[in-house]
C-alpha positions in Angstrom: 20.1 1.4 9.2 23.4 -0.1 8.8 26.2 2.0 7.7 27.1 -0.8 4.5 23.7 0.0 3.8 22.4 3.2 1.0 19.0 4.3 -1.1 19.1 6.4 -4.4 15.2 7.5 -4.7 15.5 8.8 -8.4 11.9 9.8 -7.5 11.5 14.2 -8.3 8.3 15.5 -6.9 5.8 16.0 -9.3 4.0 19.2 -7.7 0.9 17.4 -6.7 0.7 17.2 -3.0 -1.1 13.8 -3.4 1.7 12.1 -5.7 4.7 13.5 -3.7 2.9 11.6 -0.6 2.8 8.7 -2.1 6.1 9.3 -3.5 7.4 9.8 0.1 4.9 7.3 1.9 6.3 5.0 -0.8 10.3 5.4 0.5 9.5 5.1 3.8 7.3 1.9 3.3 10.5 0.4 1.4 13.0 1.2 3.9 10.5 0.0 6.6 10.9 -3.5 5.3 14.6 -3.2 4.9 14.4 -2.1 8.7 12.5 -5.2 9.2 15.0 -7.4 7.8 18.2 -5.7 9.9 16.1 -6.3 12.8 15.2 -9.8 12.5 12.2 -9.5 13.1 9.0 -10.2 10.8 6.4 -8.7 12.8 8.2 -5.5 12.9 6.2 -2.4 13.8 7.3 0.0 11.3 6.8 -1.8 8.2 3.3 -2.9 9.4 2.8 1.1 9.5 2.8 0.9 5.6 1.5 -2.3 4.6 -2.4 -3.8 4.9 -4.3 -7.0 3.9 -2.3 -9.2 0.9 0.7 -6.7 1.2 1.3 -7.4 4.7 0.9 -11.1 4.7 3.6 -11.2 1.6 6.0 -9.1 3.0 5.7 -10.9 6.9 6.4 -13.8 4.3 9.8 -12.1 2.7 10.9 -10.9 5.6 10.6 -13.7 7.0 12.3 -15.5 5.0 15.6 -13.1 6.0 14.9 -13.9 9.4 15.0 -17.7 8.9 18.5 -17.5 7.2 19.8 -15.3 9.6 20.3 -12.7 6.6 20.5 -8.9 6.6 21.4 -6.5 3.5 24.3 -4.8 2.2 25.1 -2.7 -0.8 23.3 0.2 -2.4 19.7 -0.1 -3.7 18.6 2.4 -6.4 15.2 3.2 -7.2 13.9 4.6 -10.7 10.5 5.7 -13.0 7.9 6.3 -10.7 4.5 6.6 -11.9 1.7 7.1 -9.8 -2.1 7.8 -10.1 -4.0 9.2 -7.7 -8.1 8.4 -7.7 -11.0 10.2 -6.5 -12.0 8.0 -4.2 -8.8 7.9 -1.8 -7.0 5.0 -3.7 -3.3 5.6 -6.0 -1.7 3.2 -7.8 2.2 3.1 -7.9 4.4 1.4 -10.2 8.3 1.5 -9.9 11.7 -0.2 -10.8 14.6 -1.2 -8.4 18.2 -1.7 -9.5 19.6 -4.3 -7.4 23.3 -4.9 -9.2 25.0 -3.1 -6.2 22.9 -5.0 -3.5 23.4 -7.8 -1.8 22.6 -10.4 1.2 24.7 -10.7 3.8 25.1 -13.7 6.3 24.8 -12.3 9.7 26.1 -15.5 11.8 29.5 -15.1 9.5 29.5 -11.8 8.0 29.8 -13.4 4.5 28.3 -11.5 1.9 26.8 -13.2 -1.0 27.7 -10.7 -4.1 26.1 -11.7 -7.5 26.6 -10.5 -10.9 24.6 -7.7 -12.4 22.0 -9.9 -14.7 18.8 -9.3 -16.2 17.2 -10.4 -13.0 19.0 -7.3 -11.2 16.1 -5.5 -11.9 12.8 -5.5 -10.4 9.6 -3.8 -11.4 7.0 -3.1 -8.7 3.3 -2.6 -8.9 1.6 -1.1 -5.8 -2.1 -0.2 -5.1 -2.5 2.5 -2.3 -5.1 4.1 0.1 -5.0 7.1 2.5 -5.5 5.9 6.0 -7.5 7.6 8.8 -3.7 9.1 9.7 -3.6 10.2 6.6 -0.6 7.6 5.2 -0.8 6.0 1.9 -0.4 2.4 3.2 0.5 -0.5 0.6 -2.6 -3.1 0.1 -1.6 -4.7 -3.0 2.1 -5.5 -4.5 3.4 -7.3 -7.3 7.2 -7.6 -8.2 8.7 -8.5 -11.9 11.9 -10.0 -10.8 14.1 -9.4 -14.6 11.2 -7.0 -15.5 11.9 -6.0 -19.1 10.7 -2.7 -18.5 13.1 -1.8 -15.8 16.2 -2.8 -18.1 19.0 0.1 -18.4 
């Protein structure tokens, strides 16, 4: 990753080795998209690792969308209450917040950055439904973001 670049996973481990997987399949998943996005590239092995079905085809879709405006990321990206639930059957569910007031896009052909102003709409609420691959990997099937998500408001 980029050096202008930085995570804050405010994510402790819960003590169940199936939550802190997700927990930590989850924060790689994340940073796999950014990955994705610094390499231009929406086809990107290592966010494909994480992501199946309706997940995949949405993030090809954002990443893409980087990739067509010839856009990267800058800044510092903070992530906040995690709660996850872990089935029986092999499935979790994971719902989280992001803080993005500190992060922005930045214009690779110029090296202009586009900063914003912290808003309501700095902060995003996700909703993620999991499974446990042959590997072992909790890999993303279903997301749903909240852009302005009144839940995720400081």
């Amino acid at each position: 990753m980029p050096a202008d670049l930085s995570y804050r996973f405010d994510w402790p481990a819960t003590g169940d080795a199936d939550k802190d997987a997700v927990l930590a399949d989850s924060e790689r998943s994340i940073k796999a998209v950014d990955l994705a996005i610094v390499r231009q590239d929406a086809l990107d092995e290592a966010y494909r690792y994480f992501y199946d079905g309706e997940a995949a085809a949405g993030t090809r879709k954002f990443i893409q969308n980087y990739v067509d405006h010839k856009a990267g990321l800058t800044g510092a990206y903070r992530f906040y209450d995690p709660v996850v639930a872990v089935a029986k059957d092999g499935t979790a569910s994971f719902s989280y917040c992001e803080d993005q007031g500190k992060a922005y896009v930045k214009y690779l052909t110029s090296d202009k950055v586009r900063k914003t102003e912290v808003t309501a709409k700095s902060y995003v609420g996700y909703r993620t439904g999991l499974k446990k691959n042959a590997k072992g990997v909790w890999v993303i099937g279903s997301i749903t973001s909240e852009v302005g998500s009144a839940e995720c408001q400081p």
